[in-house]
Chimera marker file (.cmm) of the C-alpha trace (Angstrom):
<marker_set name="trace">
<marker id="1" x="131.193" y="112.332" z="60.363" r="1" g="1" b="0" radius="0.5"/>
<marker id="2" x="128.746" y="112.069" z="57.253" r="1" g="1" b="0" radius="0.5"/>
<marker id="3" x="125.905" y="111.597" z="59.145" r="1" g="1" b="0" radius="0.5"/>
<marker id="4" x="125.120" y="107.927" z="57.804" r="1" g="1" b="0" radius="0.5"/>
<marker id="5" x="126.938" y="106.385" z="60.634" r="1" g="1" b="0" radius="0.5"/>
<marker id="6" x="125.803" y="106.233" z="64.012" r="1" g="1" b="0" radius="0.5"/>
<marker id="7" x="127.649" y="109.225" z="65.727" r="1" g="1" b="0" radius="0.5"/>
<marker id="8" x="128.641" y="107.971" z="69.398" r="1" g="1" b="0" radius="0.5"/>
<marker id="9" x="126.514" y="106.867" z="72.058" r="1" g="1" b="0" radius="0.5"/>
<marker id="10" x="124.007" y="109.266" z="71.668" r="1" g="1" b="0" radius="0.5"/>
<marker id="11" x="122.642" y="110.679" z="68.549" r="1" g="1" b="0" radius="0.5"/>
<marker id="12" x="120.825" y="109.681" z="65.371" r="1" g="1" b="0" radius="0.5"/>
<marker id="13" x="121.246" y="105.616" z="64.511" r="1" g="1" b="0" radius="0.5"/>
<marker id="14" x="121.743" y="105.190" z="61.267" r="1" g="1" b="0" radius="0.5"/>
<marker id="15" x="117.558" y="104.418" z="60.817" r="1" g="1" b="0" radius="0.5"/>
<marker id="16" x="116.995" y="108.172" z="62.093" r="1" g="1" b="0" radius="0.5"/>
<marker id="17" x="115.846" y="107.147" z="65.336" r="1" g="1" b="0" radius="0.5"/>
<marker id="18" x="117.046" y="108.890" z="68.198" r="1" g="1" b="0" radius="0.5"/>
<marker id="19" x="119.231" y="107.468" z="70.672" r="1" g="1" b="0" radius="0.5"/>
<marker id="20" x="120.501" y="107.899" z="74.025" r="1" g="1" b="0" radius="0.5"/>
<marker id="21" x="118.843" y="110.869" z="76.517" r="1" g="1" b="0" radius="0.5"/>
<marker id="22" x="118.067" y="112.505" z="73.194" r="1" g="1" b="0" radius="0.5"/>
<marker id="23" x="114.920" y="110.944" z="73.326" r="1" g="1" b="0" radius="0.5"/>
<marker id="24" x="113.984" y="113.111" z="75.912" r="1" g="1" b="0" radius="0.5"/>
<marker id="25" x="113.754" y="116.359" z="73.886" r="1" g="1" b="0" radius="0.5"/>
<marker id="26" x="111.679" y="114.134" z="71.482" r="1" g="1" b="0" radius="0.5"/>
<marker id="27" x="108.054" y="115.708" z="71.016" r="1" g="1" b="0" radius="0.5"/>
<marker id="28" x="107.050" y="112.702" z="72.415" r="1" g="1" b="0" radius="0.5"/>
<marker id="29" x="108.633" y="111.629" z="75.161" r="1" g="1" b="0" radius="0.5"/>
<marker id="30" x="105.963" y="111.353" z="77.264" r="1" g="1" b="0" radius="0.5"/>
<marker id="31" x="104.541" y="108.429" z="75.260" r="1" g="1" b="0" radius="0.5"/>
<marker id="32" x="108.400" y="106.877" z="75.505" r="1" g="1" b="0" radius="0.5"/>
<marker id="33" x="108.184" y="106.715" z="79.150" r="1" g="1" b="0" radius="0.5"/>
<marker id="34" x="104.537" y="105.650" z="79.635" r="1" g="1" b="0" radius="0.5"/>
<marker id="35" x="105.169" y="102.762" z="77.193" r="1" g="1" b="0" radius="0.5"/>
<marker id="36" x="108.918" y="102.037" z="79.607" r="1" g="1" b="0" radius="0.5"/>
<marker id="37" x="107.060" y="102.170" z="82.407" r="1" g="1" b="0" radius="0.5"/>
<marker id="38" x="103.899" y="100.650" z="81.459" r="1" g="1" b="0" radius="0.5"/>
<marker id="39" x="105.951" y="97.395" z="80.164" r="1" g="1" b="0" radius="0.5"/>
<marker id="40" x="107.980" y="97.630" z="83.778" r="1" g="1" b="0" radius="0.5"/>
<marker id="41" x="104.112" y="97.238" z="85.086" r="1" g="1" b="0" radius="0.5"/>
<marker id="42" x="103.197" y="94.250" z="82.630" r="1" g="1" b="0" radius="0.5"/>
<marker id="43" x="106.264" y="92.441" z="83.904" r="1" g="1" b="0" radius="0.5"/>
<marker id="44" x="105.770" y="92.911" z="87.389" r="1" g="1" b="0" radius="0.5"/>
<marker id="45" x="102.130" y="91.973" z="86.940" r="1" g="1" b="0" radius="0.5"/>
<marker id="46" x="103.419" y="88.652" z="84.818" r="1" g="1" b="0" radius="0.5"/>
<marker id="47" x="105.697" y="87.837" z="87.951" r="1" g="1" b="0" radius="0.5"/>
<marker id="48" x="102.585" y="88.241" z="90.376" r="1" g="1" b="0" radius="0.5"/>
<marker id="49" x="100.527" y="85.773" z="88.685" r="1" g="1" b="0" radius="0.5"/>
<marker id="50" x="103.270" y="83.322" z="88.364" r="1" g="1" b="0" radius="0.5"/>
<marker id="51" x="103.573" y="83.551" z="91.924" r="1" g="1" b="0" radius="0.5"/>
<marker id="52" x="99.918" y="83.370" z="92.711" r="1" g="1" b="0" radius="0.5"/>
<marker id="53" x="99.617" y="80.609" z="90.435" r="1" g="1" b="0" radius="0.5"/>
<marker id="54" x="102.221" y="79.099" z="92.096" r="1" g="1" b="0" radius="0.5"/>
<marker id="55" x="105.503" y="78.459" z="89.864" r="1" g="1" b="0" radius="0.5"/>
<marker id="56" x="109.157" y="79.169" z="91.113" r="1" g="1" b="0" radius="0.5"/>
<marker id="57" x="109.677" y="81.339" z="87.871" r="1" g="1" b="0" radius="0.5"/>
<marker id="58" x="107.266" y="83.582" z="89.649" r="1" g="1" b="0" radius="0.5"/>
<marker id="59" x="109.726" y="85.250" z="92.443" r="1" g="1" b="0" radius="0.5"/>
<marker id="60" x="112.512" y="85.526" z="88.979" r="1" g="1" b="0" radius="0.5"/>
<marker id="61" x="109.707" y="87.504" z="86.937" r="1" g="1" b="0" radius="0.5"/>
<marker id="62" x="108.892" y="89.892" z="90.160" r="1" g="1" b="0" radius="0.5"/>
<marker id="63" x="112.625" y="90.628" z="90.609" r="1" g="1" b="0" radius="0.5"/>
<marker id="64" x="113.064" y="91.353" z="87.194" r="1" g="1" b="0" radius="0.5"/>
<marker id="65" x="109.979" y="93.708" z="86.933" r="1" g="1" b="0" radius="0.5"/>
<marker id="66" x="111.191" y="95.409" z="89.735" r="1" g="1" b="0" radius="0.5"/>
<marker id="67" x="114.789" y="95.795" z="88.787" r="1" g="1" b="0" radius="0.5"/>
<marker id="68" x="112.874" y="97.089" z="85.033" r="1" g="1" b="0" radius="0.5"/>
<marker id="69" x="110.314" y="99.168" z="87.447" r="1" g="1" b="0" radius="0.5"/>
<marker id="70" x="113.478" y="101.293" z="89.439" r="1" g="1" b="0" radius="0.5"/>
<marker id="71" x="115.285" y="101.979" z="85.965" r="1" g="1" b="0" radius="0.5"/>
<marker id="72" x="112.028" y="102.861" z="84.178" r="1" g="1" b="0" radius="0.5"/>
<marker id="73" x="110.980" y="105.348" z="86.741" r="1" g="1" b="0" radius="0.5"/>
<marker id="74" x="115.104" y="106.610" z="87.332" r="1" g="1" b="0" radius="0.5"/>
<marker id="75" x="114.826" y="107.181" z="83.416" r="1" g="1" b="0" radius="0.5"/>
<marker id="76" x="111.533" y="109.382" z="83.954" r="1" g="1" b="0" radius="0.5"/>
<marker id="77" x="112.948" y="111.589" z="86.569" r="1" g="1" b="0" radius="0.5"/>
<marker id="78" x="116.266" y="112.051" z="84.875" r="1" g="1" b="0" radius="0.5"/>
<marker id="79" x="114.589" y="113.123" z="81.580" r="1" g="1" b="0" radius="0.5"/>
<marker id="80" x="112.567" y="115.738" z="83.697" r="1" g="1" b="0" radius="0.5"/>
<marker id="81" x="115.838" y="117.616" z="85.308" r="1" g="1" b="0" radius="0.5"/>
<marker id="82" x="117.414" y="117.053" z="81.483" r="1" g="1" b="0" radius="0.5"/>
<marker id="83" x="114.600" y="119.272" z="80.035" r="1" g="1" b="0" radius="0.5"/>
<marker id="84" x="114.039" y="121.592" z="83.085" r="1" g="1" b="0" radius="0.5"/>
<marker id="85" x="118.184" y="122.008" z="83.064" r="1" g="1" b="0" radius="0.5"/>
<marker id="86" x="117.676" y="123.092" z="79.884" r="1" g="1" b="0" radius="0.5"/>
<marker id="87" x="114.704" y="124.969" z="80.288" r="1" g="1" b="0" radius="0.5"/>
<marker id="88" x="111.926" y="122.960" z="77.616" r="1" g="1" b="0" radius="0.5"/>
<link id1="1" id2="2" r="1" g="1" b="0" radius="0.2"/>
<link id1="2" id2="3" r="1" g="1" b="0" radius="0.2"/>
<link id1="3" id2="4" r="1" g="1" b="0" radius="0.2"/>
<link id1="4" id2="5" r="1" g="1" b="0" radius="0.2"/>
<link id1="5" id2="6" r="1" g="1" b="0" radius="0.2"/>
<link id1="6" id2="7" r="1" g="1" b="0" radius="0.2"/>
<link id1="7" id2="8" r="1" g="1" b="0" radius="0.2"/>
<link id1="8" id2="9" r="1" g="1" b="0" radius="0.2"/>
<link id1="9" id2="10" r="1" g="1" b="0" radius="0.2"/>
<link id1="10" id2="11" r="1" g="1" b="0" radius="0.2"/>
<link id1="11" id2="12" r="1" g="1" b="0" radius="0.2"/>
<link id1="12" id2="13" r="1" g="1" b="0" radius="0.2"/>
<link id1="13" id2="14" r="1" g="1" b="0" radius="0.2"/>
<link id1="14" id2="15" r="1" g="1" b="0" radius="0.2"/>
<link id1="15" id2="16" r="1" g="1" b="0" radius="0.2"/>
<link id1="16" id2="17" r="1" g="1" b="0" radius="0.2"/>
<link id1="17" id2="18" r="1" g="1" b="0" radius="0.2"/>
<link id1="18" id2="19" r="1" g="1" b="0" radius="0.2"/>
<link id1="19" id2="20" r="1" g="1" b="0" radius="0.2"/>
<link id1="20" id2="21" r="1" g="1" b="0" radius="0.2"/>
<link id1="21" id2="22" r="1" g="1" b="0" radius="0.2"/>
<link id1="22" id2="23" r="1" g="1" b="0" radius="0.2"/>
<link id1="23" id2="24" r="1" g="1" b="0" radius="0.2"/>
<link id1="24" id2="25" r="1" g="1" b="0" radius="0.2"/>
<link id1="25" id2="26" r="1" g="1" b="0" radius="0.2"/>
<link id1="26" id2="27" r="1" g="1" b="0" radius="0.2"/>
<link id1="27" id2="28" r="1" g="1" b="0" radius="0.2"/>
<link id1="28" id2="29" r="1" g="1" b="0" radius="0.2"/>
<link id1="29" id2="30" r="1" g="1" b="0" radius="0.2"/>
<link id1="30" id2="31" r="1" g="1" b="0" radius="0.2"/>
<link id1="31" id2="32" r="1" g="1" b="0" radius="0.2"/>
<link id1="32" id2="33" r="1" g="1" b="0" radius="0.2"/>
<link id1="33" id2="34" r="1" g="1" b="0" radius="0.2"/>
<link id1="34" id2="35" r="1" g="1" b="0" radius="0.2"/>
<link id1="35" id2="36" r="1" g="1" b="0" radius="0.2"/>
<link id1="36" id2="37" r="1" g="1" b="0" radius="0.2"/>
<link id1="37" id2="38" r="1" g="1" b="0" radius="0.2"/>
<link id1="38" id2="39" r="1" g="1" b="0" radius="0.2"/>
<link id1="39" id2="40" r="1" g="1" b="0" radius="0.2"/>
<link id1="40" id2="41" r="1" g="1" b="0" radius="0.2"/>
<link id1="41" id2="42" r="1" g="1" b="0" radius="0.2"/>
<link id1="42" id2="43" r="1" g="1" b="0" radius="0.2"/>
<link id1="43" id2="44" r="1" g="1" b="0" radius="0.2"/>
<link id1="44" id2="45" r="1" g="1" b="0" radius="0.2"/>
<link id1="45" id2="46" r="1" g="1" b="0" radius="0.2"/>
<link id1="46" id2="47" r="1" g="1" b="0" radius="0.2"/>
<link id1="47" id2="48" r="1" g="1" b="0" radius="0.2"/>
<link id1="48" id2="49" r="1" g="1" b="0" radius="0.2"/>
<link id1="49" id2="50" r="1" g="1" b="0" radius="0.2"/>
<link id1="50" id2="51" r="1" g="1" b="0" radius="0.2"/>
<link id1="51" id2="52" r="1" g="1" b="0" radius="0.2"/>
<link id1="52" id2="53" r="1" g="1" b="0" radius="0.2"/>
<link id1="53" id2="54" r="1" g="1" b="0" radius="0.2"/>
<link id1="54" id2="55" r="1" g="1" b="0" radius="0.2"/>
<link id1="55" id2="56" r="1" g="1" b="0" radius="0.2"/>
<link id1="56" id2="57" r="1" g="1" b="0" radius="0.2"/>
<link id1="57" id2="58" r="1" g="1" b="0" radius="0.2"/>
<link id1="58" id2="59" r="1" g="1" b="0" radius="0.2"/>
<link id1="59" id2="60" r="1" g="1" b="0" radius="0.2"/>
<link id1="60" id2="61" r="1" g="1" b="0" radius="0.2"/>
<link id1="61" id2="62" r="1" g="1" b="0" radius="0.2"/>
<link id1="62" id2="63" r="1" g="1" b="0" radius="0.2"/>
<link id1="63" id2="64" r="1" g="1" b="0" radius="0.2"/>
<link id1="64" id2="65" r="1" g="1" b="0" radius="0.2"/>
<link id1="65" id2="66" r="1" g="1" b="0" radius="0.2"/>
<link id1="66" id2="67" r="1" g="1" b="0" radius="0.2"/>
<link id1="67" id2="68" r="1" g="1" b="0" radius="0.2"/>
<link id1="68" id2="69" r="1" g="1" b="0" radius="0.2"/>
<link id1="69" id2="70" r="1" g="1" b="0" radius="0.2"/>
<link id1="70" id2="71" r="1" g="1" b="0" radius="0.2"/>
<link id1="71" id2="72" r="1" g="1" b="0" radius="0.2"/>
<link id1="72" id2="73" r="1" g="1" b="0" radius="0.2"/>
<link id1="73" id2="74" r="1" g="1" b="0" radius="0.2"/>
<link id1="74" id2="75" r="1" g="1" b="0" radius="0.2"/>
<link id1="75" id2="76" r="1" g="1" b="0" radius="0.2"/>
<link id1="76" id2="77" r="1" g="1" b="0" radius="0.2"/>
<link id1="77" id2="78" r="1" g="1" b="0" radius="0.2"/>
<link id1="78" id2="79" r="1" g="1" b="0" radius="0.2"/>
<link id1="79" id2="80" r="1" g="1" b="0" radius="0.2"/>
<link id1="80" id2="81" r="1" g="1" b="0" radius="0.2"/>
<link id1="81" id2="82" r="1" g="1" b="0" radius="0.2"/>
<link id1="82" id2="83" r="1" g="1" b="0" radius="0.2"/>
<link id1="83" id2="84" r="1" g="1" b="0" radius="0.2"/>
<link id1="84" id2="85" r="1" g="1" b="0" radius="0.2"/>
<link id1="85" id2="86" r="1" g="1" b="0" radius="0.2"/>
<link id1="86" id2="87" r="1" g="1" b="0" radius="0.2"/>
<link id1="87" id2="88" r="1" g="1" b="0" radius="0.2"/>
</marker_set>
């Protein structure tokens, strides 16, 4: 490839912007996943005061956040065995 289209599923898009698990040997990657997780939070949060304030949407914006919440956090702990596999 010539390395101005995106190559596969993971890799460089074609902005520069990393892709895929490659994120998680980004320098930063710590701030990825707080931001994943901490928007998995906000939605979970927004479906708890729907339901306290009483709306049906309420039990549809918990389920979501949760469903968000399990992926977010299966994300974390599979970026941690990618970088301890290979040894960062």
């Amino acid at each position: 490839m010539d390395g101005t289209a995106a190559e596969g599923r993971a890799g460089r898009c074609q902005t520069g912007a990393l892709r895929g698990d490659e994120v998680a040997f980004a320098a930063n990657w710590r701030t990825v996943l707080a931001v994943d997780i901490a928007m998995a939070v906000a939605v979970l949060a927004g479906g708890l005061a729907l339901l306290w304030s009483g709306t049906d949407w309420g039990w549809a914006l918990l389920a979501t956040g949760a469903v968000y919440t399990f992926f977010a956090c299966g994300r974390a702990v599979k970026w941690r065995r990618l970088r301890r596999d290979a040894g960062t």
